[in-house]
C-alpha positions in Angstrom: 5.7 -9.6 -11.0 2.0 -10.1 -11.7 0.5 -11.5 -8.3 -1.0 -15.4 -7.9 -4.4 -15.4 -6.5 -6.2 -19.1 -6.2 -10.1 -19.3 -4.9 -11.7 -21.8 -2.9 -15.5 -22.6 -1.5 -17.1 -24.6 -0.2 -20.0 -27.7 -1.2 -23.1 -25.5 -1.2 -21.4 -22.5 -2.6 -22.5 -19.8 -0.2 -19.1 -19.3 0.9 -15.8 -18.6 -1.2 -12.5 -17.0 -0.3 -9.3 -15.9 -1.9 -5.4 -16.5 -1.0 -2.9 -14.8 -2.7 0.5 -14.1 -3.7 2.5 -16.4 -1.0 1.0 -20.3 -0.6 3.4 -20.9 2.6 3.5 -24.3 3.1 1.2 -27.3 1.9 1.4 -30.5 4.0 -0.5 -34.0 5.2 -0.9 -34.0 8.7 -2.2 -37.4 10.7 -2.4 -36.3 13.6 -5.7 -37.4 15.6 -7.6 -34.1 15.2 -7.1 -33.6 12.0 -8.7 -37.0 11.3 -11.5 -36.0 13.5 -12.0 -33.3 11.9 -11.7 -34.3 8.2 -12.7 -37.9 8.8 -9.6 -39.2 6.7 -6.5 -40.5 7.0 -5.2 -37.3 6.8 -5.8 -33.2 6.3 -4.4 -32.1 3.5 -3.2 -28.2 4.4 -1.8 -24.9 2.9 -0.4 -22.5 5.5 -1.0 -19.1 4.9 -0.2 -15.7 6.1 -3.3 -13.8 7.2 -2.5 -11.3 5.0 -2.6 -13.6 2.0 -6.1 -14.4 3.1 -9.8 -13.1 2.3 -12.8 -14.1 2.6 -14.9 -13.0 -1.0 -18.5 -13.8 0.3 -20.4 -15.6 2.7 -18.3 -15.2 5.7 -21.3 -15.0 8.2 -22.3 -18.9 7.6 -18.7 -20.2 8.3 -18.6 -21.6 12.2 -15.5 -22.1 14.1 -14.4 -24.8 16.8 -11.7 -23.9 18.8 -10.3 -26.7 21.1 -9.1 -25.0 24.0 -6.2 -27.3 25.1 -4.9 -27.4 21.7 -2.3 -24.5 21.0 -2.8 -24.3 17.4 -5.8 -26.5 16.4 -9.6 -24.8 15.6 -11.5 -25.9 12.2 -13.8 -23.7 10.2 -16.5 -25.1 8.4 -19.7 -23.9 6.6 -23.0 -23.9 8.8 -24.9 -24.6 5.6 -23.1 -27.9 4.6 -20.8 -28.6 6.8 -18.0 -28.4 4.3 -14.6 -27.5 5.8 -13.1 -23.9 5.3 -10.2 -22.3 6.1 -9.7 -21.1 9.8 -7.4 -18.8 11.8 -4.7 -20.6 14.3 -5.3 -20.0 17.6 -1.7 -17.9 17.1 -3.3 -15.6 14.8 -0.3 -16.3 12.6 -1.6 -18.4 9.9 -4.6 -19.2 7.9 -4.8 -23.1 7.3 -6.9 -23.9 3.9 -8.1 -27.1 3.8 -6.6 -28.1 0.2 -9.9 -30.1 -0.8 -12.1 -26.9 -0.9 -9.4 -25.2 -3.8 -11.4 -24.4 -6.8 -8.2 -23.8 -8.6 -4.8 -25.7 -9.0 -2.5 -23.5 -6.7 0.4 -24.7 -9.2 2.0 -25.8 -5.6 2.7 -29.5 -4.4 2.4 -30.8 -1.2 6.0 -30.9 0.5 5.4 -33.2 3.9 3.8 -35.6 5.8 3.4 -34.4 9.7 2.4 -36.2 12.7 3.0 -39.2 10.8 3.8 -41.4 13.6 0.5 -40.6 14.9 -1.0 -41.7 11.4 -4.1 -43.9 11.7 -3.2 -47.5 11.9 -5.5 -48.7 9.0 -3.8 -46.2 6.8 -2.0 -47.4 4.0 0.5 -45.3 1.6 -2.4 -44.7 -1.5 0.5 -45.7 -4.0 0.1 -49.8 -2.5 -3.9 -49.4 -3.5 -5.8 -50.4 -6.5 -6.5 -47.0 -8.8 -9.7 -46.6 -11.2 -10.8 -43.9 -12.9 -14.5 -43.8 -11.8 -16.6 -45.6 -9.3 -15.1 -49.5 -10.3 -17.7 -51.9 -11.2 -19.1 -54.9 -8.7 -17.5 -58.4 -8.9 
């Protein structure tokens, strides 16, 4: 079986990295620090094995936050343009990609919503919304 490799970056380009083989799981979680961190509604996630993980270049401008009272939570992010980037639990068991920084389609859905009763309380299912194309024009 031939192996599946996706790559990601981020904005500015000086970063990029590599998963492959096994996408785990991807998932929407609402939790509070997630929306922090992405300022959204929600992060959209792959989990990863470490060993599905690599970093292809750039790996001395990506930062890391660790929030020490969280048992999982830490973000990664680019020190050029702030875009996020994948970052190791604070378990050391998995690798979560922020979904956004993909370059390719991983050919893999998202399968769950978590933390959703901590969802923001503006946040409204996208489905109920408007949808354009591009940028709508002013009334």
């Amino acid at each position: 079986m031939e192996e599946s490799k996706v790559r990601g970056s981020c904005l500015c380009g000086k970063v990029s990295y590599e998963i492959r083989d096994h996408f785990g799981i991807f998932q929407y979680c609402h939790c509070s620090r997630c929306r922090k961190f992405t300022g959204s509604a929600f992060a959209a996630n792959l989990l990863v094995p470490p060993t599905a993980f690599q970093w292809l270049g750039g790996e001395s401008y990506v930062g890391r936050y660790i929030l020490e009272e969280a048992k999982h939570f830490a973000t990664g992010f680019c020190k050029v343009c702030g875009s996020s980037l994948p970052w190791l639990a604070q378990s050391g068991k998995t690798v979560v990609i922020p979904a956004g920084t993909l370059d390719q389609d991983p050919h893999f859905k998202p399968m769950q919503n978590i933390h959703f009763a901590s969802r923001a309380v503006w946040y409204l299912h996208p489905g109920l919304l408007p949808e354009y194309d591009e940028l709508p024009a002013k009334k």
